[in-house]
Phi, psi and omega in degrees: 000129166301174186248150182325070160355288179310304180290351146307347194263321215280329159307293191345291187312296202306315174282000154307316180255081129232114171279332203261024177258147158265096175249175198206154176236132182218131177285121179181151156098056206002054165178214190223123194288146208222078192277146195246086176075031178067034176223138182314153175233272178206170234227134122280139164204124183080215153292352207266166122273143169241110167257163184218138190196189206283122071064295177288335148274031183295272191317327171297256172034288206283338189274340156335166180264155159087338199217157227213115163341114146322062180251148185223118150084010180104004207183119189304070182256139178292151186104307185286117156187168205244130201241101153322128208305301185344316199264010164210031161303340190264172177274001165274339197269341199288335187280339148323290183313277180324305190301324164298356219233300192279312132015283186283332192312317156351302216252353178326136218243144169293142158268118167334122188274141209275159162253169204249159175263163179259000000 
């Protein structure tokens, strides 16, 4: 399934104003990904967000409107979870989601760059 245009643009814009973030688009996690200072951030995929945000706040999280348990493989990660159009059509919930998001990225662990065989 493609992923929302419009909410990509509607992301673009918000991480346009922090200059002092790198940010990079990479297609993956079937839409398109939105690394931040070299970390995963936040996700389109479809109609969703894919947010990644501190782990220790998942259940306050999880009580938000819009939003759905991350699961892979039978098993829930914390940290994680996909944002329904509902929980960020207005525009504090949609700066609430990014914020929560960049919020973590600081402190985020990098994914180990793979080494390529020769």
């Amino acid at each position: 399934m493609p992923y929302d245009d419009h909410l990509v643009d509607r992301i673009r814009e918000y991480l346009a104003e922090f200059p002092n973030l790198e940010i990079e688009e990479k297609k993956m996690f079937r839409g398109l990904t939105f690394m931040v200072n070299g970390k995963m951030c936040i996700s389109v995929s479809g109609d969703r967000m894919m947010c990644r945000f501190d782990p220790d706040l998942h259940e306050e999280v999880a009580e938000k409107r819009g939003f759905e348990s991350m699961v892979m493989k039978g098993r829930c990660y914390q940290g994680y979870c996909y944002v329904s159009p509902e929980g960020f059509e207005a525009s504090n919930d949609f700066i609430y989601w990014v914020d929560l998001c960049l919020s973590f990225n600081d402190r985020a662990k990098s994914s180990k760059k793979k080494k390529r065989s020769s």
